[in-house]
C-alpha positions as CSV (number, residue, x, y, z in Angstrom):
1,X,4.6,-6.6,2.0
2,X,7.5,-3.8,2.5
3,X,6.5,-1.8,5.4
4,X,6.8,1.3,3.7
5,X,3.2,0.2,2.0
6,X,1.8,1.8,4.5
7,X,3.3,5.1,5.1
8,X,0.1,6.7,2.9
9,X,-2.0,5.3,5.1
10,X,-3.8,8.9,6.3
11,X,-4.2,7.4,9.6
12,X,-3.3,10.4,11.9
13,X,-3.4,12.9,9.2
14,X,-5.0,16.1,10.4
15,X,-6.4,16.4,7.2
16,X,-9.5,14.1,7.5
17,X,-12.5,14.9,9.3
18,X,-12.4,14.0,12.9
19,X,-15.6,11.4,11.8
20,X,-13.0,9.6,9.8
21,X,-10.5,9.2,12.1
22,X,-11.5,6.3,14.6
23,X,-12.3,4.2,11.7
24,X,-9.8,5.0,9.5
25,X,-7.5,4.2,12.7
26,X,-9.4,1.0,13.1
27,X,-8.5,-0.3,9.6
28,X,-5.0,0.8,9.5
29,X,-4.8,-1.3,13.1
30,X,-6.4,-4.6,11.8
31,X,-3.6,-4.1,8.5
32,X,-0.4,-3.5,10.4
33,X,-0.9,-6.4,13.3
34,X,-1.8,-9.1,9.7
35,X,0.8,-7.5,7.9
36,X,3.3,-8.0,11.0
37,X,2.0,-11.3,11.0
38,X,3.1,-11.8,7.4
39,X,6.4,-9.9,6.9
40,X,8.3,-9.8,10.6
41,X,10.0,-11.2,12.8
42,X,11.8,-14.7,12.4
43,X,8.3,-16.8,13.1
44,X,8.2,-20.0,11.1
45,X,5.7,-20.3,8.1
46,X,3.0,-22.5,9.7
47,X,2.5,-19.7,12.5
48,X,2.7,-17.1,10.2
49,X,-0.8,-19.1,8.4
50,X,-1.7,-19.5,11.6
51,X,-1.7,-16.2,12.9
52,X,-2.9,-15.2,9.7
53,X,-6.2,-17.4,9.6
54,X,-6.5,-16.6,13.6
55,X,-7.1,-12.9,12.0
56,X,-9.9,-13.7,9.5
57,X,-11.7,-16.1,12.4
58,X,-11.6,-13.0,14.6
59,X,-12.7,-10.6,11.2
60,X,-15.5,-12.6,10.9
61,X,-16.7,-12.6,14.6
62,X,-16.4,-8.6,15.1
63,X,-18.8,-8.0,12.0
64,X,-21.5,-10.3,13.9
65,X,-20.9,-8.4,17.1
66,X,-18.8,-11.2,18.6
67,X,-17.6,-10.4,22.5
68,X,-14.1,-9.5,22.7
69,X,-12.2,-11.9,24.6
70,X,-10.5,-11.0,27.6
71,X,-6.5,-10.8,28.0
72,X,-3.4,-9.0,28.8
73,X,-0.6,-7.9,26.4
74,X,-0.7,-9.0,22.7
75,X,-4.3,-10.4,22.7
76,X,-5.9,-7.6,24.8
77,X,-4.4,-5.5,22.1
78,X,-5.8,-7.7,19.7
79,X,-9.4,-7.5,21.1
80,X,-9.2,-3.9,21.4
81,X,-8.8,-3.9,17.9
82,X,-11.7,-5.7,16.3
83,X,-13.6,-4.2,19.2
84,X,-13.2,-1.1,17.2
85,X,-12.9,-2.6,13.5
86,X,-17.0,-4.5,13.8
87,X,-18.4,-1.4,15.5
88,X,-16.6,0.8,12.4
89,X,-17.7,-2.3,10.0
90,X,-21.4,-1.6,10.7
91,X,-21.0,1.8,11.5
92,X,-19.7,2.6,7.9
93,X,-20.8,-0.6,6.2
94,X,-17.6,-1.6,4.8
95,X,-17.4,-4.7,2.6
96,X,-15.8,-7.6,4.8
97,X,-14.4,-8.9,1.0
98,X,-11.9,-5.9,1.5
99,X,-10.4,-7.0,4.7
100,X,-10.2,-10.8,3.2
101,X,-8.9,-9.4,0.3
102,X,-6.0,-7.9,2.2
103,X,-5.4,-11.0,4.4
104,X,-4.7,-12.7,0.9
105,X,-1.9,-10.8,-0.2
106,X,-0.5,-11.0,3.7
107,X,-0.8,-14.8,3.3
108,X,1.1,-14.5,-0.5
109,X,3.8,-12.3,1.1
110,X,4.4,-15.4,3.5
111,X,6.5,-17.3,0.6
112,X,6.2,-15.2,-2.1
113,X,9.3,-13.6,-3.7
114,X,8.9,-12.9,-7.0
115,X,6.4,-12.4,-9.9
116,X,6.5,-14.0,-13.5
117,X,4.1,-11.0,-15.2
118,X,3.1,-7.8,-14.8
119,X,-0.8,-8.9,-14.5
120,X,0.7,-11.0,-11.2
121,X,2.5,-8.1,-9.8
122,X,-1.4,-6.0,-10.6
123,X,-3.1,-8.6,-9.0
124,X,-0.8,-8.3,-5.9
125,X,-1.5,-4.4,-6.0
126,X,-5.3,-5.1,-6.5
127,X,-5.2,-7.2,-2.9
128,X,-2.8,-5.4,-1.3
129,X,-3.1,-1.6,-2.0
130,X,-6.9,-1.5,-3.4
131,X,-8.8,-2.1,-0.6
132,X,-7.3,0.3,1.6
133,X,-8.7,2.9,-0.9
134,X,-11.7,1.5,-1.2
135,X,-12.3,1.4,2.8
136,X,-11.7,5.2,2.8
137,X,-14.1,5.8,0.1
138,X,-16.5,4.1,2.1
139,X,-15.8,5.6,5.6
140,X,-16.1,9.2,3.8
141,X,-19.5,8.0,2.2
142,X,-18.4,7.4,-1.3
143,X,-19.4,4.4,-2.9
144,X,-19.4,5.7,-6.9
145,X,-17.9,3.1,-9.0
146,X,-15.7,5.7,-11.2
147,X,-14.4,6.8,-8.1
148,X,-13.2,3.3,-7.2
149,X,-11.7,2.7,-10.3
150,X,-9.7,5.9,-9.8
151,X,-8.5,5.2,-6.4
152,X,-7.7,1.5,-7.9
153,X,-4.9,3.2,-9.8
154,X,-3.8,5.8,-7.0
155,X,-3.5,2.9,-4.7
156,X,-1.6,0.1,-7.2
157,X,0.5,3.6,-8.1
158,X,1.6,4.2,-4.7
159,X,2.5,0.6,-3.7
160,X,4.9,0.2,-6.9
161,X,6.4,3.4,-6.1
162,X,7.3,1.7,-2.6
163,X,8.2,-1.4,-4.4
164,X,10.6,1.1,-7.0
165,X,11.7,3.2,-4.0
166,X,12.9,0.1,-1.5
167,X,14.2,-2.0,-4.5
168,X,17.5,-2.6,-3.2
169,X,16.2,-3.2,0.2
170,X,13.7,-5.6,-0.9
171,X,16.7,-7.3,-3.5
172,X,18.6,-8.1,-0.8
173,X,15.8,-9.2,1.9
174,X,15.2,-11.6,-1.0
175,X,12.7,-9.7,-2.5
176,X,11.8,-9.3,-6.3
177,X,8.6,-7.2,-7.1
178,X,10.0,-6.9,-11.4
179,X,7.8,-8.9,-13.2
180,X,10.3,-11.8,-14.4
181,X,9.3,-11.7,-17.9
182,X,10.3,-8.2,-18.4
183,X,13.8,-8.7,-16.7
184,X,13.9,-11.7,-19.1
185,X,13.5,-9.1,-21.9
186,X,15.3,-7.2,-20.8
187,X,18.5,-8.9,-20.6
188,X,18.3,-7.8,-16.7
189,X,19.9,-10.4,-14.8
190,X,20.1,-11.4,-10.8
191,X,23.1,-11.8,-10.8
192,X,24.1,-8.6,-11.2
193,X,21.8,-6.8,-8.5
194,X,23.8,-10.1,-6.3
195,X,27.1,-8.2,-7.5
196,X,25.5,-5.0,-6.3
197,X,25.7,-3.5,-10.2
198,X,22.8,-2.2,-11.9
199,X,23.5,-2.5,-15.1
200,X,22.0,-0.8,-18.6
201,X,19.2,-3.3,-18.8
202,X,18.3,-2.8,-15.2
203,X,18.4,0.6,-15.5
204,X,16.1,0.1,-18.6
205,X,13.5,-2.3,-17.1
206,X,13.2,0.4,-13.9
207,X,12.3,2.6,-16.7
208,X,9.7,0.8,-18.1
209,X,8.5,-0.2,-14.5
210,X,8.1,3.9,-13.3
211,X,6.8,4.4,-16.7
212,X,3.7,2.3,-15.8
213,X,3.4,4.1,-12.7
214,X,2.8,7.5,-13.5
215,X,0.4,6.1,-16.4
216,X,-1.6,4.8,-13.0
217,X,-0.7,8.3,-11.0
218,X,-2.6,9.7,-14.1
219,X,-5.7,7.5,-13.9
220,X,-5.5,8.1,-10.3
221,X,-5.9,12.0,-10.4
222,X,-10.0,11.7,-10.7
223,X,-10.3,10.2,-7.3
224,X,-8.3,13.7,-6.2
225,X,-11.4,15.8,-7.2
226,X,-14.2,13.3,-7.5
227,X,-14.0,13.9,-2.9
228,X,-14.7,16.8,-0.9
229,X,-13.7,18.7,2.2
230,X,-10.7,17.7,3.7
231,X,-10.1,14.3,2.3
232,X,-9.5,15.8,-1.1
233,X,-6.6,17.6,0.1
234,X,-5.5,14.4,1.9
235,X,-5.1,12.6,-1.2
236,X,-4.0,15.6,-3.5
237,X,-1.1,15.4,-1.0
238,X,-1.1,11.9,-1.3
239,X,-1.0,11.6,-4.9
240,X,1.7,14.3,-4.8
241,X,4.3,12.7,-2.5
242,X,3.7,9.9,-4.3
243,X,4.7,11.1,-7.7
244,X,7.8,12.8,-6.5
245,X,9.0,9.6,-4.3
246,X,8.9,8.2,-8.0
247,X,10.5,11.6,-9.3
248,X,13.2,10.5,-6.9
249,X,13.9,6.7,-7.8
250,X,14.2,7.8,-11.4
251,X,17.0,10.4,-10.8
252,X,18.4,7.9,-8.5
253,X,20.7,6.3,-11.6
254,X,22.9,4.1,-10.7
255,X,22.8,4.7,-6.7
256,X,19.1,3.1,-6.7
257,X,20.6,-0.4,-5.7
258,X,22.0,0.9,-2.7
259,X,19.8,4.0,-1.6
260,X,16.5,4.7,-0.7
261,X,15.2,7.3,-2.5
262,X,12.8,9.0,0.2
263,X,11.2,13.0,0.6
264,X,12.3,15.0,3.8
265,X,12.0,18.9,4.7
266,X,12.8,20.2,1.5
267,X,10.1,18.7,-0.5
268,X,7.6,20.3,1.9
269,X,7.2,23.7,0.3
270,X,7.2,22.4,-3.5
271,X,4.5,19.9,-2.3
272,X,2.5,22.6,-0.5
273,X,2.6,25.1,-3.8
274,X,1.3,21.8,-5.6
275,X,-1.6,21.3,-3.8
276,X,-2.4,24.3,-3.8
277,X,-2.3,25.2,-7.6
278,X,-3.7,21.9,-8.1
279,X,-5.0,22.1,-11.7
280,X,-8.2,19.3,-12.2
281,X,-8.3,16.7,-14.5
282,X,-10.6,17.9,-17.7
């Protein structure tokens, strides 16, 4: 999983209520170490399964109140963290199938590198992204289903934005988040991101692929004003950085392959006004 997945993450985001924060904290904690686990480093692929089902063992033993074993370094680290995931687990009831969920698509990105369909890539986004919505739906007390299915979509929105934003990044780490069948389509080929030319049928299938996108940014807008207090601000800026990062990789042309479209000081103030004169959705 790119990194850059988790850059919404409103872990230290004065924003949410102070309530929020510790378990929110806790989550984002239990997601980086896996995803480390998964995605850096030069580790071989057994201990990165290894690592990776030493996680879920130790999931599993926080949410029955399992003592934290004692260490130094890595593994006191370690401890410290599900210390504080199983009390926030009861605490806040949170589904344990979310955190397996997410050490799924860790294990996938282990050999993963590319998608046949756009239902695979979705599916990805639904393991990946999803559950970290969900889990702050549930630490704020939310557990409306239409609510879900709108944070669904802001969540699978703002991973393919990261996927469209690091695209030559991930092209030449080795990895390919464009469904294969619509490259195929296309006419897009490999060989030509190898070359370090995006070409018109490239440029074409990025189209299609921010296209899809904003639809989701769109059927993500509900979960915006379905919250109160401060977490609705938290993901009205969410949503919004999110839709200009994908503003950005489609103005990006033809320098896309080789930049990363990202926001700095100068988006601030637009993003501001936005929330601001945030309009709800009928």
């Amino acid at each position: 999983m790119a990194r850059s997945h988790y850059e919404n993450f409103p872990v230290a985001s004065l924003l949410l209520p102070a309530a929020m924060r510790p378990h929110v904290a806790a989550v984002y904690a239990f997601a980086r170490v896996a995803d480390d686990f998964a995605d850096e480093g030069r580790r071989p692929v057994e201990e990165r399964y290894r690592l990776l089902d030493g996680w879920l063992a130790r999931l599993h033993g926080c949410v029955h109140g399992a003592p934290a074993s004692a260490g130094s370094g890595a593994d006191d680290r370690d401890s410290l963290i599900f210390l504080a995931l199983g009390t926030s687990i009861r605490a806040c009831d949170l589904p344990v199938s979310l955190f397996e969920d997410l050490l799924s698509a860790f294990r996938q990105d282990v050999e993963t590198r590319r998608y046949r369909t756009w239902a695979d890539v979705l599916d990805y986004c639904r393991r990946s992204a999803n559950p970290v919505g969900r889990l702050v739906l549930r630490i704020a007390g939310y557990r409306e289903e239409h609510l879900d299915r709108s944070s669904d979509a802001l969540c699978t929105a703002l991973q393919l934005a990261n996927f469209w934003q690091d695209f030559g990044r991930d092209f030449r780490a080795g990895r390919l988040y464009v469904p294969l069948e619509d490259c195929a389509a296309a006419g897009a080929r490999e060989e030509d991101l190898e070359a370090g030319r995006l070409t018109a049928p490239w440029r074409a299938v990025m189209k299609t692929m921010t296209e899809r996108t904003r639809a989701l940014f769109d059927e993500g807008r509900a979960v915006c004003d379905g919250v109160r207090g401060r977490l609705r601000f938290e993901l009205r800026f969410t949503w919004l950085g999110g839709s200009r990062i994908l503003d950005r990789v489609d103005a990006a042309g033809d320098n896309g392959l080789i930049d990363r479209p990202a926001l700095g000081a100068v988006d601030a103030p637009p993003l501001v006004w936005r929330a601001l004169t945030w309009k709800r959705t009928p």
